[in-house]
C-alpha positions as CSV (number, residue, x, y, z in Angstrom):
1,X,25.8,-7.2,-12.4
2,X,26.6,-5.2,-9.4
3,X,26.5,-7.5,-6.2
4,X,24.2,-7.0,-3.2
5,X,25.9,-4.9,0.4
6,X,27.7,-6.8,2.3
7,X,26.4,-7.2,6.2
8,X,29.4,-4.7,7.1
9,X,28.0,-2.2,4.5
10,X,24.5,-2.6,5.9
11,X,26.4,-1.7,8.9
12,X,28.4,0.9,8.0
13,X,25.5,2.4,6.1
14,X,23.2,2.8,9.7
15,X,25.8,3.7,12.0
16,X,26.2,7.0,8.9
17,X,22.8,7.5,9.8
18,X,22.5,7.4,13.4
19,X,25.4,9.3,14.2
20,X,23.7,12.0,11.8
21,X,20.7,12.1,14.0
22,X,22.6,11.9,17.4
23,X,25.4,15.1,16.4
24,X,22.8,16.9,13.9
25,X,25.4,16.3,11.0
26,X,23.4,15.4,8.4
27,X,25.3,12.4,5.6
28,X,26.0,12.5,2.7
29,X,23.0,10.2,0.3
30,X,23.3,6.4,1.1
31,X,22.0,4.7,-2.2
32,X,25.0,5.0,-4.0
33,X,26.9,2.1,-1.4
34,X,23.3,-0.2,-2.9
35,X,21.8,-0.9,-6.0
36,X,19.3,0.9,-7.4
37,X,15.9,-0.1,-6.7
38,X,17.4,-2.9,-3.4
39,X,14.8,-1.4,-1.5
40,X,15.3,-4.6,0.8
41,X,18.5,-3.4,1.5
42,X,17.6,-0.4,2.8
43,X,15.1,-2.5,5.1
44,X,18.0,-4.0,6.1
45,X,19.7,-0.9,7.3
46,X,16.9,0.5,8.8
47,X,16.6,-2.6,10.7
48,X,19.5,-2.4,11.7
49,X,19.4,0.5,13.3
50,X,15.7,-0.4,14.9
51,X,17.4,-3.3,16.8
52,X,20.4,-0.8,18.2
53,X,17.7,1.2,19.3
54,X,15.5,-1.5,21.4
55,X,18.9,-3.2,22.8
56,X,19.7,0.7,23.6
57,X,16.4,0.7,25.5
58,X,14.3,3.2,22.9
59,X,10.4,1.8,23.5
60,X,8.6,0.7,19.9
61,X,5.3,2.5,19.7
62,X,4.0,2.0,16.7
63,X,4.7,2.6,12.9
64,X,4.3,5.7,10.3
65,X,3.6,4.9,6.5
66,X,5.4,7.2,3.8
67,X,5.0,7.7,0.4
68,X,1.1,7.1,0.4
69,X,0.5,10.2,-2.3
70,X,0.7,8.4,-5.7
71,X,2.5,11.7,-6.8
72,X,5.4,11.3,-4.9
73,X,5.9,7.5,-5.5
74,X,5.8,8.8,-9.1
75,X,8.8,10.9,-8.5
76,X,10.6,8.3,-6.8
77,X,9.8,5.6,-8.8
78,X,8.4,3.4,-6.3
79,X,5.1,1.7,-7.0
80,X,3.9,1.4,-2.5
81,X,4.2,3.2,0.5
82,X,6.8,2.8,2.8
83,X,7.1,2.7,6.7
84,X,9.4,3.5,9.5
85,X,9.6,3.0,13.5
86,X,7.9,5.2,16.0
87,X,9.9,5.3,19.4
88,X,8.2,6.9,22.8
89,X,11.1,9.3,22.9
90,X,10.0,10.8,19.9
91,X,5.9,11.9,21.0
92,X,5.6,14.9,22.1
93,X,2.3,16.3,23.6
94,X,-0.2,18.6,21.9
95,X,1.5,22.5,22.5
96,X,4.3,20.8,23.9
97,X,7.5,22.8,23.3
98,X,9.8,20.5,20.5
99,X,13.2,21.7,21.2
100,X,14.4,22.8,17.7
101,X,17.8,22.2,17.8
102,X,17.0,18.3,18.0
103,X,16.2,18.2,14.8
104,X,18.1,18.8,11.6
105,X,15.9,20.1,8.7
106,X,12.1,19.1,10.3
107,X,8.9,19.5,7.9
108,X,5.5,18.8,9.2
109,X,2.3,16.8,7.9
110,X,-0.9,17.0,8.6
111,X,-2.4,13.0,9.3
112,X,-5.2,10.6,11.0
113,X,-3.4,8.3,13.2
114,X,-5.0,5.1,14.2
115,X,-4.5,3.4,17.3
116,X,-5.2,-0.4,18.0
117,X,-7.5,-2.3,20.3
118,X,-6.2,-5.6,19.1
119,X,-3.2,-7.3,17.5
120,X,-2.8,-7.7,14.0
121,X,-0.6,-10.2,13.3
122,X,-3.0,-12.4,11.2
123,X,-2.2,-13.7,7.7
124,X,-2.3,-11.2,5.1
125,X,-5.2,-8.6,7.5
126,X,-8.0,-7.5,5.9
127,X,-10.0,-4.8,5.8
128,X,-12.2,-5.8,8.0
129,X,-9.3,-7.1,10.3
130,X,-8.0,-3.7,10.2
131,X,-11.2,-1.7,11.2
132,X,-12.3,-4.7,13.8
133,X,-8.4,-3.7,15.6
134,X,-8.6,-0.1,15.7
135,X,-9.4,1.5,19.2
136,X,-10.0,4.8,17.9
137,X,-8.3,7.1,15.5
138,X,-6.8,10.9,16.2
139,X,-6.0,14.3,14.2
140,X,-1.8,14.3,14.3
141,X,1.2,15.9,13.3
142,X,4.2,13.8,12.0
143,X,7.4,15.8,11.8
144,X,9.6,14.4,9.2
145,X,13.5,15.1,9.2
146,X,16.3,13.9,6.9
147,X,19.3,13.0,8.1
148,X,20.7,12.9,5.1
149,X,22.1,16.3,3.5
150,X,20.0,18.5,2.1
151,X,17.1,16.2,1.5
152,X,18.5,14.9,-0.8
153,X,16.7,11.7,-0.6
154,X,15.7,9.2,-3.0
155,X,13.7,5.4,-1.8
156,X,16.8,3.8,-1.0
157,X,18.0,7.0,1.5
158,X,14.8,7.3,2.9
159,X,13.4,3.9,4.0
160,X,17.3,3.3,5.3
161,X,16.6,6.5,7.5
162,X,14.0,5.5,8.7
163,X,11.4,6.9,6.3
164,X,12.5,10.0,7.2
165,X,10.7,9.9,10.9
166,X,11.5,12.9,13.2
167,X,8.9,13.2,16.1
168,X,4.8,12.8,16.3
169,X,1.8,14.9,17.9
170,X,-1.2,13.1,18.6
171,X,-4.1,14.7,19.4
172,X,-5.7,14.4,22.8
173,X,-9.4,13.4,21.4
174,X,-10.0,10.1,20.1
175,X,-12.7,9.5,17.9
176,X,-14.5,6.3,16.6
177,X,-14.3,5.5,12.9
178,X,-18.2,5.8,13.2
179,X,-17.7,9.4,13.7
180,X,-16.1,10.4,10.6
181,X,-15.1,10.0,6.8
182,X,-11.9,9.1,6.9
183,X,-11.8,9.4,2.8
184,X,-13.4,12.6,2.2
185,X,-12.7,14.3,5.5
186,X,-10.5,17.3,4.9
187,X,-6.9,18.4,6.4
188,X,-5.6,21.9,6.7
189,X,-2.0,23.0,8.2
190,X,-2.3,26.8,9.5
191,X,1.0,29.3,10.4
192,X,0.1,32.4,11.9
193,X,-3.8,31.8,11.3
194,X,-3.2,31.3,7.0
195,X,-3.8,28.0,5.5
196,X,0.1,26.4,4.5
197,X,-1.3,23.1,3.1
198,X,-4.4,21.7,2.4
199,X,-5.4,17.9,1.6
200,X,-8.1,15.1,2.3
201,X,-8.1,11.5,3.3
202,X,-8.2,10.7,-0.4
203,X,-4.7,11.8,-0.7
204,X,-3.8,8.8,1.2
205,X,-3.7,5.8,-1.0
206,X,-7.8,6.6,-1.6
207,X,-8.4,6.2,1.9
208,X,-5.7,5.8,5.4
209,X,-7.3,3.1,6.2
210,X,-5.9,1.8,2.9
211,X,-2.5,2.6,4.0
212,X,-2.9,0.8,7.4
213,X,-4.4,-2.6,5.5
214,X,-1.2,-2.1,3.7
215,X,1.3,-1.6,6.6
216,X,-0.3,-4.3,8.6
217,X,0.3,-6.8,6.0
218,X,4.0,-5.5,5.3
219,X,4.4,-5.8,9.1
220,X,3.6,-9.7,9.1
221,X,5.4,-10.3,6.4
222,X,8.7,-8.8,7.5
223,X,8.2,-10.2,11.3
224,X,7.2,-7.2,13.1
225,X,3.5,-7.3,13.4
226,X,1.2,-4.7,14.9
227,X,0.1,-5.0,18.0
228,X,-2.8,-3.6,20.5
229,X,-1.5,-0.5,21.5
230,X,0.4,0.4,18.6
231,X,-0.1,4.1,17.0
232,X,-0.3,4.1,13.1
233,X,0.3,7.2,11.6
234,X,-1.6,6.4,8.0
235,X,0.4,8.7,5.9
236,X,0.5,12.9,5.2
237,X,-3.2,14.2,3.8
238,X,-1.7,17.0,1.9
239,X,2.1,18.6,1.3
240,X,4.2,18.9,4.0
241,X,5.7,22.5,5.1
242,X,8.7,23.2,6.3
243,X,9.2,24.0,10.1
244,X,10.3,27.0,11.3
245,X,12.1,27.7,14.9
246,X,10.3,29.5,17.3
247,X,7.0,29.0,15.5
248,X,3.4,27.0,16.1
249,X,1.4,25.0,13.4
250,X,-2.0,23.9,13.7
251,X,-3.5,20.6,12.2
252,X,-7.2,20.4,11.5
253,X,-8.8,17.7,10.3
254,X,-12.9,17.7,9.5
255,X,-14.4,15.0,11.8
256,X,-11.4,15.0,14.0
257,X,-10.5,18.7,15.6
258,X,-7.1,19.8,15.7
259,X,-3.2,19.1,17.2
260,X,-0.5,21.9,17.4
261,X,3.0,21.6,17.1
262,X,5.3,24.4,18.7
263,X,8.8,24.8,18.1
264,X,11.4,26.1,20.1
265,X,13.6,28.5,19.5
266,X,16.9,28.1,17.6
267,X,20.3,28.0,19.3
């Protein structure tokens, strides 16, 4: 029975990966140095890398859930979501330029983020904990990027790297959860003024909120609880499209208006 990764492979495993994101070199796939299915392991490189980045001074701002489309945990053959670390460094305004060449391969995703009023850090959060501690929620674009070659990405590669996190967008309207359905509402991604990918709450784990009850419960368990102020970005409402330099998206989501992303030019 193959052994689990030593601490220098957990290591050697996130510095591969954050030397990827700081040159734009993307690695070679990580899960063949753990076994298949260690998906603690890949925490544990991920982790890694999250305390570099606070002792490096990098400000935690939140959290962004993956794999919430039942669909794609199908093709990975993962049974939950998974989550990464949102930094300040990587928000970006609404029609802010996103310099291209920081990225390596970016796609974009059409989400509700939620943002908290209170702290979270409660034994296994409810439902109801979860919708008394949001502040208010926003229309947002998550940009995902690998930095692993290619994509080529199982669950192991991709919760190591961070769940794929790139950069965020959130909108500059915030809007009660009063004011809209956050299960039916519907999402659409538009290039050039045509629809690119369409989607609803639904998608999300039958509802974000869902996704967030999830998180916040994964969050106490593994010692990093939300907190009030923290932005949860619930998971993508429909497929994501892949971002090209030099060109603007538009997110819209029913209940919530929209968010633009706008790339810069290539190099």
């Amino acid at each position: 029975m193959a052994s689990k990764p030593t601490r220098k492979t957990i290591e050697t495993l996130a510095v591969a990966l954050r030397t990827a994101g700081e040159t734009g070199n993307a690695c070679a796939p990580i899960r063949t140095n753990l076994i298949e299915g260690d998906v603690d392991s890949a925490y544990a490189v991920q982790e890694t890398n999250t305390k570099f980045w606070l002792d490096s001074g990098r400000r935690l701002v939140g959290r962004k859930i993956g794999l919430t489309s039942k669909v794609v945990q199908t093709q990975l053959g993962v049974d939950q979501p998974d989550f990464g670390m949102l930094f300040a460094d990587m928000a970006y305004s609404d029609g802010e330029e996103i310099p291209f060449d920081a990225l390596i391969a970016p796609k974009i995703e059409g989400e509700i983020s939620f943002v908290l009023g209170d702290d979270l850090d409660m034994e296994r959060p409810t439902i109801a904990d979860v919708t008394n501690a949001i502040a208010y929620a926003a229309a947002s674009i998550e940009i995902v990027d690998s930095r692993v070659k290619d994509w080529n990405i199982s669950i192991l590669d991709t919760v190591a790297d961070n769940a794929s996190a790139g950069a965020f967008i959130l909108g500059n309207t915030p809007h009660m959860l009063e004011d809209f359905d956050s299960r039916l509402c519907g999402m659409v991604i538009e290039h050039r003024g045509e629809p690119v990918s369409v989607g609803a709450g639904a998608a999300c784990l039958g509802n974000p909120l869902n996704a967030v009850v999830w998180l916040a419960r994964e969050m106490v368990t593994r010692g990093r609880p939300l907190i009030a102020g923290d932005i949860v970005m619930s998971g993508a409402l429909g497929p994501m499209v892949a971002a090209q330099p030099g060109e603007v998206y538009e997110v819209r989501i029913n209940g919530l208006g929209s968010v633009r992303a706008v790339f810069g030019e290539k190099s």
